[in-house]
N, C-alpha and C positions, 0 to 999 in steps of 0.2 A: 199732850205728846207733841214735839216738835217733829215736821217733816224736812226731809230736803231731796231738791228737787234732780231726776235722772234727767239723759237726754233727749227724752220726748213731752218733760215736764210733769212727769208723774211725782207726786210726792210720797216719799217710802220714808215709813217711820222712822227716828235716827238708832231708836234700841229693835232690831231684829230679833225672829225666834230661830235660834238651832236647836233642828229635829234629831239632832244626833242623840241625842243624850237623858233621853224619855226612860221613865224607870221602866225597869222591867220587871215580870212577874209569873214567876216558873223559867216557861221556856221563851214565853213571849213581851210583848210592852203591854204593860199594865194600861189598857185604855179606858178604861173611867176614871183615872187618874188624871193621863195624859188628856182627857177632852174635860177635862173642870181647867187645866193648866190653858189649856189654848183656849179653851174660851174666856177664862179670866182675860189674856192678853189682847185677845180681839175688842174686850169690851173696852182695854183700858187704851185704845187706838192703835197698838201694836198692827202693823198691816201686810209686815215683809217675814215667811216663813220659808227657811232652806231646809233641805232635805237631800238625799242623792241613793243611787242604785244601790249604791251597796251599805249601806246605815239597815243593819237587819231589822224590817219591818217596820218602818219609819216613814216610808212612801206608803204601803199600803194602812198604816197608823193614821197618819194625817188628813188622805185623801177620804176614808170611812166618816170620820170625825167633822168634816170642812160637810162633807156631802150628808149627813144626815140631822147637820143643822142650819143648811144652808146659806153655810157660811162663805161659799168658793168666790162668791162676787166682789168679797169685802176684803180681800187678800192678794198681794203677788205672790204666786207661786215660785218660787226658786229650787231648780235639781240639776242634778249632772250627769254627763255621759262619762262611764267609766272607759275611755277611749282605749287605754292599755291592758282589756280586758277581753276586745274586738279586733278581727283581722281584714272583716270584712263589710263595703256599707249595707251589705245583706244586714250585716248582723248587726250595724247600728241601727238601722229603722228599724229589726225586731227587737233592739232594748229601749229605743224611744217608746213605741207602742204598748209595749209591754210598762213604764213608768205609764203612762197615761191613763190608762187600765188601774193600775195601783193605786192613783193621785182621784179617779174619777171625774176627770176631766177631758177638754178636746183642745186643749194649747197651756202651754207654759211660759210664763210670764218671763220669770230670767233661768236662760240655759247654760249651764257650763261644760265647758271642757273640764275634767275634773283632773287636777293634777299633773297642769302641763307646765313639765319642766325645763323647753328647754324647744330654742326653733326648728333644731332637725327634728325632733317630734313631730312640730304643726308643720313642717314640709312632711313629713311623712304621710300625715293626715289629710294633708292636700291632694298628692299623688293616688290616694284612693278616693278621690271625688268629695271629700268634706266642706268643701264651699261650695260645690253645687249643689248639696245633699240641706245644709243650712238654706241657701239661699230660697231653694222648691218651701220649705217648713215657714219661713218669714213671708212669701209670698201667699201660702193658705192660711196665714194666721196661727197655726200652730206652734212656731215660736216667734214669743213678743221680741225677745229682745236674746242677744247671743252674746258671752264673755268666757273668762277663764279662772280657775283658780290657781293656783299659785304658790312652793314653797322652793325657795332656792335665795341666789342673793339678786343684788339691787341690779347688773350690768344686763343678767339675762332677761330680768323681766324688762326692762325697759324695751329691750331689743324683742321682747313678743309683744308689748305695747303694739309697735310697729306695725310688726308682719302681718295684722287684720286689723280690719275695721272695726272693732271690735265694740260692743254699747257699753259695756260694763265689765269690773274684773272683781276681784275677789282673792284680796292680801292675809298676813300673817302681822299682826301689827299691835304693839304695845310700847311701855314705857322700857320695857329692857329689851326688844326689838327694834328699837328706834334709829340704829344704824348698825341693822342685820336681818336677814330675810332683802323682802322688798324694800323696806326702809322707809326713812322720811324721803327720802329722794327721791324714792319708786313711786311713795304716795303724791306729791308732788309732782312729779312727770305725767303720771297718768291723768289727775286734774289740767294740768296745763293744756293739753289730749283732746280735753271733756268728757273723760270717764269716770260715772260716778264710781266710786272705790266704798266693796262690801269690806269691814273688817273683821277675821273670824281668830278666835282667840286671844281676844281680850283681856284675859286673867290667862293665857298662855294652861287652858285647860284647868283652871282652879290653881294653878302654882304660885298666883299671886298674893293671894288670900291664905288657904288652906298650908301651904309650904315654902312659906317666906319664913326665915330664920328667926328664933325669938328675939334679938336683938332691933330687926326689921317691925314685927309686930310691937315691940316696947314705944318706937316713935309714933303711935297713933293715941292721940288722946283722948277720943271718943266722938269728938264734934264731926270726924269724917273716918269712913270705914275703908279698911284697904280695897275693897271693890268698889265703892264707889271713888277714890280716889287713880283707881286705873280709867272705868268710866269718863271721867271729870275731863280727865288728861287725852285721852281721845275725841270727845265730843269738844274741846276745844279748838281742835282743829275746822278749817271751813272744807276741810280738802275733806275729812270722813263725811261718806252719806248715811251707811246705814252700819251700827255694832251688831254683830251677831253675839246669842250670850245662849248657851246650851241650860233653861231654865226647867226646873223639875221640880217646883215649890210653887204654893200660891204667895209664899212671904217674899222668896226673894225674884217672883215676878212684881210685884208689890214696890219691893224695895228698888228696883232697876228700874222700873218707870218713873219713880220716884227721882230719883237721879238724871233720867231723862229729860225730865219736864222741864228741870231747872237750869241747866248745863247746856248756855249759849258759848258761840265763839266769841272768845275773846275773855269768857269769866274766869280764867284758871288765873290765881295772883301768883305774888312773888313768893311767895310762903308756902302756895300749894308747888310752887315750881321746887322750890328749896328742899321741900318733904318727898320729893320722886328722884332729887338725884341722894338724899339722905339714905333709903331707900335701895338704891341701887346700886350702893358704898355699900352696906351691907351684906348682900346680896353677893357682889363683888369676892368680896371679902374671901369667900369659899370655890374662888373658881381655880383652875389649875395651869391657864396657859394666859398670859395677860396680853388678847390681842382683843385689840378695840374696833374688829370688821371692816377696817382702811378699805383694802384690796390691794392694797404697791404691793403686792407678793404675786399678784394676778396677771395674767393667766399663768398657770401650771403647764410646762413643754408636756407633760404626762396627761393632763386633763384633770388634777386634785382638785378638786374644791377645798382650799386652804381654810377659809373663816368658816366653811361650813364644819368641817372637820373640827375645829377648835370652836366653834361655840356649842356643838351636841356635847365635845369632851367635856367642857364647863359646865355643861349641862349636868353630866350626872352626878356632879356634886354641890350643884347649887339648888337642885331639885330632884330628878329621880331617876336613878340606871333604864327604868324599861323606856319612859316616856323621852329619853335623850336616844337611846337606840332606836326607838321605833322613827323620830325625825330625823338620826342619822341614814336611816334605811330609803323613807323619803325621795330627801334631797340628794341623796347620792346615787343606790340603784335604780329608781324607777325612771332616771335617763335615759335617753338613746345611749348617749355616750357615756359609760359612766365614771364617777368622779372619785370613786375613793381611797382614802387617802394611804391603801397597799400599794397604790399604784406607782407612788412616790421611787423614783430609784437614785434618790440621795444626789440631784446635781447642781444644788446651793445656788440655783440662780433666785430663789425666792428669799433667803438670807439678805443677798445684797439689796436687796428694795425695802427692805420689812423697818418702821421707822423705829421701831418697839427694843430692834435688836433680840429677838426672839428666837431662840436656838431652833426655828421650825424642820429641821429636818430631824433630829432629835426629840420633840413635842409628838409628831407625826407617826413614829415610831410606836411612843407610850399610845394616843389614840387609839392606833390599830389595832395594839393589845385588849383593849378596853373594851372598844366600840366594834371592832369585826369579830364579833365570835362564832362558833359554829355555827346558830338559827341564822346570823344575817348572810356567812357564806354560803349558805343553803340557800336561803333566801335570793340572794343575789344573784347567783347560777340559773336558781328557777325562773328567773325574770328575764335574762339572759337567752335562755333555751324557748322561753315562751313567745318572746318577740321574732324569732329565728324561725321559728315554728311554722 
């Protein structure tokens, strides 16, 4: 297994486990499953496991399994605070405590804010004492180290980069993410930082593999698999510390370390480069608005997230109506402010920037049809009403 090294020199495996994604079984995770899976991975040097509040039974999963093989020593624990779920630090220290209880343990390793999109968030979070409230946890030990997770585009994360001291963060990051989301720029900035950067979605939730178009699967000839060929192309990078990969097989734990072992910086060839933008022509091929996630359209006088708006639209026909809605729901309402793209009231200043020539107020229209529909107005309202609250 290859490490690389965080800010205080720990070395975290470069293939992570997400705990999100443990079969389940009835009502609950199948845990003799799930503890043959994570101990396979423990044995095979895997050392960095994420998990978070709200992953049903996945905190109290892990923590059971790690503690009654006494494994907790041999592991960075990673979880998050579901901050937008909380109004008060009352009731953040009663959901840290309560994860600790779950995890069986008395400190966690990497903590996140889970889902912070956006700075007037983390001023909000500030104004009810959340750097005093971290700072008390880093000074008893109880939390190692403090970061964020992240899904929106490249301008705002840089700009939460910023606003804390932050150890570590934790992106959205692949070969067809590559200049959307955080980006290569985002991943880049936050290195230059000195944040080691967690990557989660890798295979963009199995869509790279399992839901790549058959034309996309016809270009692999067997010598390399499409997961491992997204793998490859990440761990190439010196900027990724550690890939998260949601594993539920002892084969393709098996196979992803396998991948890991191999897959220093700098081994990705010209061929492998060749076969990821071949790949991504494909892929392409079935998208509906041709915007390449520039930003000259940016900022919206409305507050639209334009590229976000148009890559979940891409989305649902380049992979799948729910899993495009659910990240358009995401990165739009779970803002402070939020972004979506109803809000649009047609005044073409994003036309004249746009290099594409991209009829975006028209595109934006179709979107909204598509992508606001009744569950995310509901949605979005709730969200709205619950922050106010």
């Amino acid at each position: 297994m290859q490490y690389r090294k965080d800010k205080k020199g720990n070395g975290l495996s470069v293939l992570g486990y997400g705990c999100m994604r443990f079969t389940r079984k009835g009502t609950g995770i199948d845990l003799a499953k799930a503890e043959r899976e994570i101990l396979c991975a423990i044995g095979h040097g895997v050392n960095y496991f994420d998990t978070a509040y709200i992953y049903p039974g996945s905190e109290a999963a892990l923590g059971e399994i790690l503690s009654r093989n006494h494994c907790r020593e041999k592991v960075f624990l990673a979880t998050k605070l579901p901050h937008y779920m909380i109004k008060s630090m009352e009731g953040v220290e009663k959901t840290f405590q309560e994860e600790l209880r779950r995890l069986r343990t008395d400190h966690i390793d990497y903590y996140l804010m889970h889902m912070l999109t956006d700075v007037d968030t983390w001023e909000k979070l500030k104004k009810m004492g959340m750097e005093e409230w971290i700072a008390s946890k880093k000074k008893s030990g109880a939390i190692r180290n403090i970061g964020f997770s992240y899904h929106g585009h490249t301008a705002m994360f840089k700009r939460l980069v910023d606003a804390y001291d932050w150890e570590f963060c934790q992106i959205q990051y692949n070969y067809m993410d590559e200049h959307s989301q955080a980006g290569r720029e985002g991943l880049q900035y936050a290195n230059k930082k000195g944040l080691p950067v967690i990557i989660m979605e890798p295979l963009r939730g199995g869509r790279l593999v399992s839901l790549l178009p058959k034309e996309a699967k016809r270009l692999f000839d067997g010598s390399c698999t499409p997961a491992g060929l997204a793998f490859r192309w990440l761990y190439d990078q010196p900027e990724v510390t550690c890939v998260l990969s949601g594993m539920n097989s002892i084969e393709m734990i098996e196979e992803n370390v396998k991948t890991a072992e191999g897959a220093l910086p700098g081994h990705f060839s010209k061929e492998d480069q060749d076969l990821v933008e071949r790949v991504k022509e494909e892929v392409r091929k079935s998208v509906k608005v041709g915007c390449t996630g520039c930003g000259y359209c940016m900022p919206c006088p409305k507050g639209v997230d334009i590229p976000v708006t148009f890559r979940c639209y891409n989305e649902m026909y380049s992979e799948t109506k729910g899993g495009a809605r659910k990240e358009y729901l995401q990165c739009t309402a779970f803002r402070k402010n939020q972004s979506s793209a109803s809000q649009c009231v047609g005044c073409g200043k994003c036309e004249a920037h746009c290099p594409q020539q991209i009829e975006i107020r028209k595109e934006l229209k179709q979107a909204v049809r598509e992508l606001e529909t009744l569950p995310y107005k509901a949605a979005r309202k709730g969200i709205a009403l619950f922050r106010l609250w």
